[in-house]
Each structure stands twice: as structure tokens, then as C-alpha cells.
N, C-alpha and C positions, 0 to 999 in steps of 0.2 A: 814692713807691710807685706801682709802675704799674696801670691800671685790673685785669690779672691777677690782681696780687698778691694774696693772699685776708687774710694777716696778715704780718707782719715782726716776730719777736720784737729785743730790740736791746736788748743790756748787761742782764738780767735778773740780778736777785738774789736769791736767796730765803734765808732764814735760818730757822734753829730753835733757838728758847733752850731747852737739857737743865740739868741738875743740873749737867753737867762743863762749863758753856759754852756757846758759840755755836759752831752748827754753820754754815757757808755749804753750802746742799745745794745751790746755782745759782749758779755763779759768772762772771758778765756772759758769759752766753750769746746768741749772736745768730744766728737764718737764718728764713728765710723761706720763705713757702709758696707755692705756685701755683694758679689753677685745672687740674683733672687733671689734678695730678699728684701724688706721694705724696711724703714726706721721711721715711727710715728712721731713726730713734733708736734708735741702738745703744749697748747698755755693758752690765756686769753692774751686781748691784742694788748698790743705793748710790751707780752714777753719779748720778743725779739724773735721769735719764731723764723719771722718774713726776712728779717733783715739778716739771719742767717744763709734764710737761701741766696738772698739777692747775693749777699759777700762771697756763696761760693760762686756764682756767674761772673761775678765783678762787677756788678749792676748796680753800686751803692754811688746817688750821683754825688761827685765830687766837685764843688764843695754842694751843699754844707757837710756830707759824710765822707769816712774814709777809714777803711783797714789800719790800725794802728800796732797792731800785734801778733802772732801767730803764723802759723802754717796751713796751704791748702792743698794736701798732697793728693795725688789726682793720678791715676794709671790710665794713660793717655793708649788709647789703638795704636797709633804711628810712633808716638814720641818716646813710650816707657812711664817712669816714673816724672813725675813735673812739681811743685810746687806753685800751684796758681797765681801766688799773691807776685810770684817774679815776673810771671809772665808779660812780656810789654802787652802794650792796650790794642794796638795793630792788630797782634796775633791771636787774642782772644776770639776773635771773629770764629776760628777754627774749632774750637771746643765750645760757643755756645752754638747751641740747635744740633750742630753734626755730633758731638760726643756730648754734652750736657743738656736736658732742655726740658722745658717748663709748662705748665697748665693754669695757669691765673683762674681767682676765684668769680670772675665775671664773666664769662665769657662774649657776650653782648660788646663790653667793652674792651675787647681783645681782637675784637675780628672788625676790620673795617669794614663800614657799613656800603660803601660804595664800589666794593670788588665781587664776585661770585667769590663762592667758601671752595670752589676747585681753582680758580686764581692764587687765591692766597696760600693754599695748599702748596700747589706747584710750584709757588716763588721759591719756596724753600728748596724744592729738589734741583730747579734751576740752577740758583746760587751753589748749593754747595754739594748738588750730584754731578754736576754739568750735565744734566740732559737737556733734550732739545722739549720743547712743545709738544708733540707727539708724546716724546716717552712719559714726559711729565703727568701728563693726561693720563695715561695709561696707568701707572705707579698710582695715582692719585684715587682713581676706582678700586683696586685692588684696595689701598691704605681704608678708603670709606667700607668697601666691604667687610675689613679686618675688624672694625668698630662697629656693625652691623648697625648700619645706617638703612631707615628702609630709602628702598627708591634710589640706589646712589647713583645711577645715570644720571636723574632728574635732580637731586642733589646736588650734583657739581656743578649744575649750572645755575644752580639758584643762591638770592643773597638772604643772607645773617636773619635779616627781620621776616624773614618765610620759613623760618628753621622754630622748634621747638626749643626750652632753656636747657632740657638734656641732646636735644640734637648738635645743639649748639657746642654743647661742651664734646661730642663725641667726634665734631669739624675738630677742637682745639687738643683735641688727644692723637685723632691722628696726621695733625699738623707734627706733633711734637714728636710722633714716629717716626714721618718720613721719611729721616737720614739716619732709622737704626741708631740711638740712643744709647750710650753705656746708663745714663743715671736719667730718668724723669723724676723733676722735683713738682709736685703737685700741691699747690700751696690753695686749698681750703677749697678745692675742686668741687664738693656737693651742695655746699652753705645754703645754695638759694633754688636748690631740687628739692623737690617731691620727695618722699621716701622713699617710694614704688623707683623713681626713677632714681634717686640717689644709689638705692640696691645697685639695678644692673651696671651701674656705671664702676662701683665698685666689683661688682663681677668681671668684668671686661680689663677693668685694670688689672686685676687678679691673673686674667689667662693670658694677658700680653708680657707678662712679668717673667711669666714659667717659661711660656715661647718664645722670649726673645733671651731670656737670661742676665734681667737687665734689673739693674739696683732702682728703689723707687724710696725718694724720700718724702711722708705724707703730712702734710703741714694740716691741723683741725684745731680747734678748741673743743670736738667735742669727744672723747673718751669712747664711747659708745659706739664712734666711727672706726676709732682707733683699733679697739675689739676684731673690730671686720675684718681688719685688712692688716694690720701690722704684726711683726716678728719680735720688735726691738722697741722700746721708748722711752723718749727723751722728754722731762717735762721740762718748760722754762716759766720763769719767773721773775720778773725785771731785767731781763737780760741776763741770767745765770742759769746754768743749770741744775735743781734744784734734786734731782731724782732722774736717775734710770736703769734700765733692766729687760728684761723679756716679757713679753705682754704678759703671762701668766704669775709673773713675779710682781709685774705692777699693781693686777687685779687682785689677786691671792693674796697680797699681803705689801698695802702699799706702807712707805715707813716716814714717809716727810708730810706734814699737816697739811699743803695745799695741795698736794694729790689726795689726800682721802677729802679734801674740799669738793675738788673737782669732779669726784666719783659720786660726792653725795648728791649732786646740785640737778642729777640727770634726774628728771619725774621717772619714779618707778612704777612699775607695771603691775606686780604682783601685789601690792596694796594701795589705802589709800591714806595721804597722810594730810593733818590740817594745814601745815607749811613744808615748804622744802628746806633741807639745809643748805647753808652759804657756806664759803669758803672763810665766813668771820666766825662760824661755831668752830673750828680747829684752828684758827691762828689768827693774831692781832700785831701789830706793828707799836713801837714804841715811838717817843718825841723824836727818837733819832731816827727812824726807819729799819728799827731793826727787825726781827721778825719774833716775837710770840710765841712758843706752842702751846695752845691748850690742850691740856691731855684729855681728850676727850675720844671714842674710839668711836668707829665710821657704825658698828652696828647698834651701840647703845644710841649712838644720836639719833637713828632713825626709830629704834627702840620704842622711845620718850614721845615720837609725833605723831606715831601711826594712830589709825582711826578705826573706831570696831564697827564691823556690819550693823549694828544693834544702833549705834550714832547717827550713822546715815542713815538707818529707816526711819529713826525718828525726826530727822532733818527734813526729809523727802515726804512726811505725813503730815507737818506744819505748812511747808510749801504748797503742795497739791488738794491742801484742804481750801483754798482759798481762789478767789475768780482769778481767770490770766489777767495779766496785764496788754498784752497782745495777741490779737489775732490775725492768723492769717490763712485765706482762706483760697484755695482754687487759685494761686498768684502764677501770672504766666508773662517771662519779661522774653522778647524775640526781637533779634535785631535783621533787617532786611539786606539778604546777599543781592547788589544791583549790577546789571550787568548793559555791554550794548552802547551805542552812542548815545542815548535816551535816560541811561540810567535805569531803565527797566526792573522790577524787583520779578527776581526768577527763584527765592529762596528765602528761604527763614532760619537764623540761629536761633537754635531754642536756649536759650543762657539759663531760664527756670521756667521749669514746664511741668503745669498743674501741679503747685505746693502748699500744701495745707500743713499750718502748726497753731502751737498755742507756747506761749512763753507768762511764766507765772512769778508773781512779786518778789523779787528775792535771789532768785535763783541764775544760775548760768548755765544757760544751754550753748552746748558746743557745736559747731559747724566744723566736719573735716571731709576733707574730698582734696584728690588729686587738682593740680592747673585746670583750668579749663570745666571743672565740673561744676559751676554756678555759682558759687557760694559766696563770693565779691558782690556778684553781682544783685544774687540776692539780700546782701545788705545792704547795698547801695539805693535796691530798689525798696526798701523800706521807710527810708528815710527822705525818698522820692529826689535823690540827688539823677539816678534815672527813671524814667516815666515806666510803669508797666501796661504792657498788653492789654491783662486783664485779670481778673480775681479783684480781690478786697483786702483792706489789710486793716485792720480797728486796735486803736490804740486808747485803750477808756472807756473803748463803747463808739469814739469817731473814726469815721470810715476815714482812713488817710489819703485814701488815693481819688478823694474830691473835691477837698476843702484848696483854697487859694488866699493870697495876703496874708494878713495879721493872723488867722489862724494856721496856716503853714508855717511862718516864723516860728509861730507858739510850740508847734508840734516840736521843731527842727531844735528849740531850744533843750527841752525837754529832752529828747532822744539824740544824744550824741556819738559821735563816734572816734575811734582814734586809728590812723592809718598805719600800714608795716612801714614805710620808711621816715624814720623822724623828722629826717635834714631837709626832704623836698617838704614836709608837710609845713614848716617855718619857713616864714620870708627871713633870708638874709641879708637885709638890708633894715631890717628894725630889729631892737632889744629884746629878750624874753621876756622882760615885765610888760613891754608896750602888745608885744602878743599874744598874752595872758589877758592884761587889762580891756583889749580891744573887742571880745564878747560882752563883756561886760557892759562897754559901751552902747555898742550896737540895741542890745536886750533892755537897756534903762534901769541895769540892775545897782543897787544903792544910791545913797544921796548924792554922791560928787565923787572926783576922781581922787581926792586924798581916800576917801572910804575905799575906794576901790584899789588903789596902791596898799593900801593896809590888807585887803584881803588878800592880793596878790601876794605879800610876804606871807602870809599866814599858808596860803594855799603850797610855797614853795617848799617852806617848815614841813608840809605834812608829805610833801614826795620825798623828802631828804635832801634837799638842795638848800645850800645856804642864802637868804635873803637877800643877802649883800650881792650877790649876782645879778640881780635886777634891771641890772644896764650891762652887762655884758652880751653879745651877740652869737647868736647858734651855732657858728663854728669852732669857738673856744669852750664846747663842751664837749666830751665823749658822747658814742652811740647810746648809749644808757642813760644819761643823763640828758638827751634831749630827747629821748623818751617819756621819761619822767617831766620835762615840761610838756609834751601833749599831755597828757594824763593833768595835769593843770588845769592849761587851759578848758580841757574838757569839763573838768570840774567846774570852772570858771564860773558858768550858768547856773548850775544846781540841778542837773537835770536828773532825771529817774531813770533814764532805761541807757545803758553806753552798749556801744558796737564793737568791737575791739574784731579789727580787718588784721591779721595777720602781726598783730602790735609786737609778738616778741622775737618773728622769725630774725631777724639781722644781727641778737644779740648771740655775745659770748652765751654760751650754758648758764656760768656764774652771775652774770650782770642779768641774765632774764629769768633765773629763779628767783632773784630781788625781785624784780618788776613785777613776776607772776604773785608771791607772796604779797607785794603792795595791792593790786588791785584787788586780790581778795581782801584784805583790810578794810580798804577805802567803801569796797560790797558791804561788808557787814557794818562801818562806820556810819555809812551815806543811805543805808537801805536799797543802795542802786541794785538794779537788774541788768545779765548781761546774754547778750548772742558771741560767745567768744568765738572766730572763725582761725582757723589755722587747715595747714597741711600735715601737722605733726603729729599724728593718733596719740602719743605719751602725754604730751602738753594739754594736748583736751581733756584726755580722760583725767587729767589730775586738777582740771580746774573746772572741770563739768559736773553739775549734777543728771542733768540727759544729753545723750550724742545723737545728733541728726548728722547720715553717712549719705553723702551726695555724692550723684554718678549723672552725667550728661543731663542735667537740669533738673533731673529727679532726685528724688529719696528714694536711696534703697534700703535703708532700714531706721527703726528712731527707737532708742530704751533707756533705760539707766545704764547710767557710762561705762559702770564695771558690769553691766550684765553686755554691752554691749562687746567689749575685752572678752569678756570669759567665753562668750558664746554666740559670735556671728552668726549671721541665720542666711548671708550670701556672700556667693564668693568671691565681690568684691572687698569686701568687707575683709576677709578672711587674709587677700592680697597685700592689704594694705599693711594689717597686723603682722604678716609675716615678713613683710618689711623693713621693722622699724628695728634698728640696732641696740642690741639689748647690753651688751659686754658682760653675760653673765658667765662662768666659769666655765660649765658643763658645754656651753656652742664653743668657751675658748679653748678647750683641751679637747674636743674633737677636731676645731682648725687645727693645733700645732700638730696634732699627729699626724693627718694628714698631710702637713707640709713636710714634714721630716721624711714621710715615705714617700712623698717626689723628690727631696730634692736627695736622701739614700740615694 
């Protein structure tokens, strides 16, 4: 290893004893890291990506897991050269946080909820700077200014749940500063930001890396992040590492079928295609788990899908020839800031203020806007799960926002919706079939509960989930696949119009190009209509026929999706696009140049 080298992982094992056996979740995985510079770990979850980093901290809990194999060589500040895996468990203490340390994908669930975020900051410099209170304090402003936190006076004295979800993550970065860091490993740090904020978070990591000269290992599923910010990468796959190389080597000309899977799966920008590719168009698996290639190459497949302008105008001419299906008119949802012994209302959030649209048979209009800018909320207020201010909202021709009983039921069947997170949106404590079948009941939909079991399997057939599942329970599925049962039971009732609230942000790339391809299906199958809401401008625009762009409860602009791409007409709008990570060649060989003439 050269004096550079910061760690050299080499032939790592890791295993997990389950009930069904041994699992190898790391199987003789080997690269290394440099001073400044980053190594991207890529794969969806169950590569082993996580359980890599965890085995270089030594954070695999034992039992049921445990390092079985390999070397973790590690050039320690004090000690020299070390081999992790010998280190007793005592001494660990000493290289994680102070010389190793980490950014978790949650940060909400990282930061306890009942400390201020300069508490928990400072514990760390306590523990293993030996400062007193004071200095801690001190150091700890500095660390929050470093991360260009607003307000970090008033920040360090405030908790977790007063913090933004990129504030939050910019407490958890410079937690993981505090004791100057040879290596941060940052396992899947932007997954549940914004674009906008995802960006600068990635910028900030980018300037701390050069300024402190500190190795940064970046754990994603998504390719496109990897673009941004990485040097080196690594893809994994069942726990192997299946490919790696220099970002330009990977994008330019990747050579193993699940990386050009991976590359496909990202909704592209510069056109528009009728489906996305999967990682099952470049490679398929045998009886024995072997692996497949189809030879098929990443530009013809996209080739074959794309869609000509001439397509969509005439998609968009049958659409718009015809009355909406929804209107909504002057809608204004505020919720009352109270203050005072009394409760007093001294204020108003405007969540949607004054929004007028029309949404037409057929078709899916997209919602995207940063956290915070209505768009939740105005789905939510459609469906009158919350009550609105004031406007109208007509669904057929009925005004929704006055009808009560049996026709509100009627509406709410009719107009469904499916939430971002699968796992809370299922009781865990009854089967997918029992919570499929259980609208059905409610609604008095077919003759008896065999008919409705029947449909249940039919309905499961059509997400791609095997029948036989039926009596299994929500946590013995993947994120994906308990997605795919909301999408179910949404169907359940046969309703015309679905909500779709952020439904594919939690997935892998891979597993939510499925999902996004299904619901289009199921659109064109079921005649459904949709309001697709996200924060991810790619995602909308490839599954929208018009984008409605929301800013502080308003619309700041509404068109057709790729006119709204090609040609923002404000400069929110403009923010948001110039945000969203593209990995295209020309942004990635202006990155590497300019990294080779800093780091010259």
C-alpha cells in the first residue's frame, strides 16, 4: 500500500447465519481508497453495498453476521498500517468516528430525537477530543458553519424535529467531521432529498473532501448520483463485485450487463420513451442463479423505445379533445399557526394557495415541487382526506368539497391514491390478501368473499407477485414488492382517477422503473387517470403528459412536460432542472479534469 492509500479492502467476506442458511452478503470483495478522492458503491439493496461498509467499521452485529474472510487494511494517524479485521473490539472504539466515520441514509433516524443536534454533536468531541463543554460548544459552531447550516447559533440549540431533511443530514455530516475523519463512508446520504437539496449536499461533501483531504466512500443505487461526485466505481451484485473502474470508464463504456441495466433504468431527459429499460433487458438468471447475458447493447435498447414528437402530439390531441375529468378551481388548503395560552390563531400556512387546474381522461399530470411546496398536500386535499379553505374541486361535474356519507365514500372509491412509503401504508399485523380484499369489502364490491379472493389472485398476477403469497405478511416482502401490493389494493375498487404521492421515491432506480412501467400499463389497461406527485423532475417528465411546477402553494408554471424540460419560463423551475443529476459524459469529463487539476 502506498503512503496515499487510506484503506485497501482485499477478498472480504461477510456472512449471515438465517433460519434458511448462510447467506454470503460479501463475497471476496476488493478496492481501495485514496486520499481525495471518493469510490462510488453502486447496486440495488441486497448488493451488499451496506454490509460492506458496516464490515469496514466492524459494525456487522455478531451473531447472526460475521467477517469470515479477508483483510481490512487501514493506515491508521497514530498506529501506521493496521489490518481491521484483528483489531480487538475494545480498541475499535479508537478508529470509529475519530479516524473512520459514517452518514446513515436517514438522518431523522440517526439523530436522537430528545438531545439538541449541538448535544449530540459535542458528545463526539467530548468523547474523543477530550474537550470540556465550552470548547465543545465552540468547535461545534465552527463544524455547523463549515456545513453552512443557516442560523447555527440557533441551530445548536434546537432539536432534530425543527431541523429541515437536508438540515438534518448537514447536523449528520458534520457530526461525522468533528474529529477530522481520514475516511467518511456515506451510505445513501441523498435517497429521501429534494434534488435541489440533494445538489448542495453533494457540493459540500465535494469541498470537505478537497479541504480536509479525506477519502470518501459513497454508497447509492443510483448511477446518476455517482456521476456527481465520484472518481472510482465499484458496482455490486449479490454480494460480488461485478465491475469497476473510473467514472468515465464506467459511463463511456460500461462492459458487464447489470451496469448497462443500471445506466438504462435512469428516466432520461433528452427524450421521451414508451417504457424504461430494466435490468432484465441485459441479463437473466438460470434454474441455478447463474447469470445470463443478453447481448443486447445500452443504445439500441433505448433505440427500439423512444417516442417521436409526432406520437405525443397525437396522444396529447385525443386527450385534450375531450371534457376533464377533474376540476379544480381557485383551491386554497391553510393551516392555522396558534400561539399564547389560549391558543390563539396569529397566522396562516398557506400549503395551496389559489390553484386552479383541469386533469383530463386518460392522461397523467405530474406534480413536482421541492418539500414543503404543497403538493402532498394538495393531493391529499382532493380526495378530501384534509378539508380545504376554500375553492372547488368537481369530479364529473360534483363539486367534492360538499357532498358527505354515501356520496363521499362513492367519490373516495373512485379516486384512489397510493402513498411513498409502502411498509407504513400496510397494517402489519394482517396478510396482503386480507388487505387487498378488505376494500373490497368495505365498497360491497362482488357477490362474496370467494369472488373476491379470486380477484385478489387475479389482481396479484397483474402486479407480478405470485398468488400464492396471499397469506404471507408485509414484511416478508421487498420495498418493491410492497409497493406493488398498494398498487393492488388500489386497483381493488376499480377506481378511475389514482393519486400516486411520491409512490416510487424509496425505490432502488431498478425496482422503480418496474413500478413506473407497471402503472403505466395498468393506465392504459384500466383507462385510469393519474396526478403523479414526486420531487424528482426526470421521473415526472417521463411519466407525464403535463407538469404542474409548485413553489410555496402556488403554480409557477403548467405545459407539456418536455416543453416544460426544454424551456422553463421561471427560475424556479430552471433550479430545479439544473439540479437533477444527469451522468452524462460531457458534465463527467469536465468533473475529472477539473479534479486532476486540484488534486496536480
Amino acid at each position: 500500500m502506498s503512503e496515499n492509500t487510506l484503506t485497501e479492502i482485499q477478498e472480504l467476506e461477510t456472512i449471515f447465519t438465517t433460519d434458511e442458511g448462510v447467506v454470503k452478503a460479501v463475497d471476496k470483495v476488493s478496492f481501495s481508497l485514496e486520499k481525495g478522492r471518493t469510490v462510488g458503491v453502486v447496486g440495488e439493496s441486497g448488493s451488499g453495498k451496506s454490509v460492506t461498509s458496516l464490515s469496514l467499521m466492524r459494525l456487522i452485529p455478531n451473531p447472526p453476521g460475521r467477517i469470515v474472510g479477508g483483510r481490512l487494511m487501514y493506515h491508521s494517524r497514530t498506529k501506521g498500517l493496521v489490518d481491521l479485521t484483528q483489531v480487538p473490539e475494545n480498541e475499535m472504539r479508537e478508529f470509529r468516528g475519530n479516524e473512520i466515520a459514517m452518514i446513515f441514509q436517514e438522518p431523522m433516524t440517526s439523530l436522537n430525537p430528545v438531545f439538541t443536534c449541538g448535544d449530540q454533536v459535542m458528545e463526539a468531541l467530548i468523547l474523543h477530543e477530550k474537550m470540556d463543554k465550552k470548547q465543545a460548544r465552540a468547535k461545534t459552531l465552527e463544524l455547523f458553519k463549515e456545513v453552512e447550516l443557516p442560523r447555527p447559533g440557533s441551530i445548536i440549540d434546537s432539536y432534530p424535529h425543527q431541523l429541515s431533511g437536508g438540515q438534518k443530514q448537514r447536523v449528520m455530516i458534520a457530526m461525522a467531521m468533528s474529529c477530522n475523519p481520514r475516511i467518511l463512508i456515506a451510505d445513501e446520504p441523498t435517497t429521501a432529498l429534494d434534488v435541489t437539496v440533494q445538489a448542495t449536499i453533494l457540493d459540500l461533501m465535494r469541498k470537505l473532501r478537497d479541504t480536509h483531504d479525506m477519502g470518501i466512500i459513497f454508497i447509492t443505487h443510483d448511477l446518476g448520483v455517482i456521476a456527481e461526485i465520484a472518481d472510482h466505481v465499484v458496482v455490486m451484485y449479490k454480494g460480488k463485485i461485478v465491475e469497476q473502474g473510473s467514472v468515465w470508464e464506467i459511463f463511456s463504456n460500461p462492459q458487464h450487463p447489470y451496469t448497462k441495466g443500471l445506466l438504462a433504468c435512469r428516466p432520461p431527459l433528452d427524450h421521451r420513451l414508451k417504457l424504461l429499460p430494466t435490468i432484465s433487458d441485459f441479463m437473466e438468471e438460470d434454474a441455478a442463479g447463474e447469470m445470463i447475458e443478453l447481448k443486447k447493447s445500452l443504445s439500441e435498447t433505448i433505440d427500439e423505445l423512444i417516442i417521436s414528437p409526432e406520437e405525443t402530439a397525437q396522444r396529447h390531441e385525443q386527450l385534450y379533445a375531450q371534457a376533464p375529468i377533474l376540476n379544480v378551481k381557485n383551491l386554497k388548503t391553510y393551516f392555522p399557526i396558534r400561539e399564547g395560552l389560549f391558543s390563539k390563531v396569529v397566522d396562516h400556512v398557506k400549503a395551496v394557495d389559489d390553484v386552479s387546474f383541469d386533469v383530463y381522461p386518460g392522461e397523467t399530470l405530474g406534480l413536482v415541487g421541492e418539500s414543503g411546496c404543497g403538493k402532498t398536500t394538495l393531493g391529499r386535499t382532493i380526495l378530501r382526506l384534509i378539508e380545504p379553505t376554500a375553492g372547488q374541486i368537481s369530479f364529473h361535474g360534483i363539486d367534492i368539497t360538499t357532498i358527505k356519507g354515501d356520496a363521499l365514500r362513492d367519490i373516495r372509491r373512485r379516486i384512489q391514491i397510493i402513498f411513498q412509503d409502502p411498509y407504513s401504508s400496510l397494517n402489519p399485523r394482517i396478510t396482503i390478501g386480507s388487505a387487498i380484499i378488505e376494500p373490497m369489502q368495505v365498497h360491497g364490491l362482488h357477490a362474496d368473499d370467494n369472488a373476491r379472493r379470486k380477484k385478489v389472485y387475479e389482481l396479484l398476477e397483474r402486479v407480478s407477485l405470485d398468488p400464492a403469497h396471499y397469506n404471507r405478511y408485509p414484511h416478508e416482502f421487498s420495498g418493491g414488492q410492497r409497493q406493488r401490493i398498494c398498487i393492488a389494493r388500489a386497483l381493488a375498487v376499480q377506481p378511475e382517477f389514482v393519486i400516486c404521492d411520491e409512490a416510487v421515491s424509496a425505490l432502488d432506480v431498478s425496482v422503480q422503473a418496474q413500478v413506473l412501467n407497471l402503472l403505466n400499463e395498468l393506465r392504459d389497461e384500466f383507462g385510469l387517470t393519474y396526478i403523479f406527485i414526486s420531487h424528482d423532475l426526470s421521473v415526472v417528465k417521463f411519466m407525464s403528459d403535463r407538469m404542474v411546477v409548485m413553489n410555496e402553494g402556488k403554480i409557477e408554471e403548467m405545459d407539456d412536460a418536455d416543453k416544460v424540460y426544454q424551456n422553463p419560463q421561471t427560475d424556479y423551475t430552471k433550479r430545479l432542472i439544473a439540479a437533477i443529476p444527469r451522468g452524462n459524459l460531457g458534465d463527467i469529463k469536465k468533473s475529472h479534469q477539473a479534479r486532476n487539476t486540484v488534486i496536480s
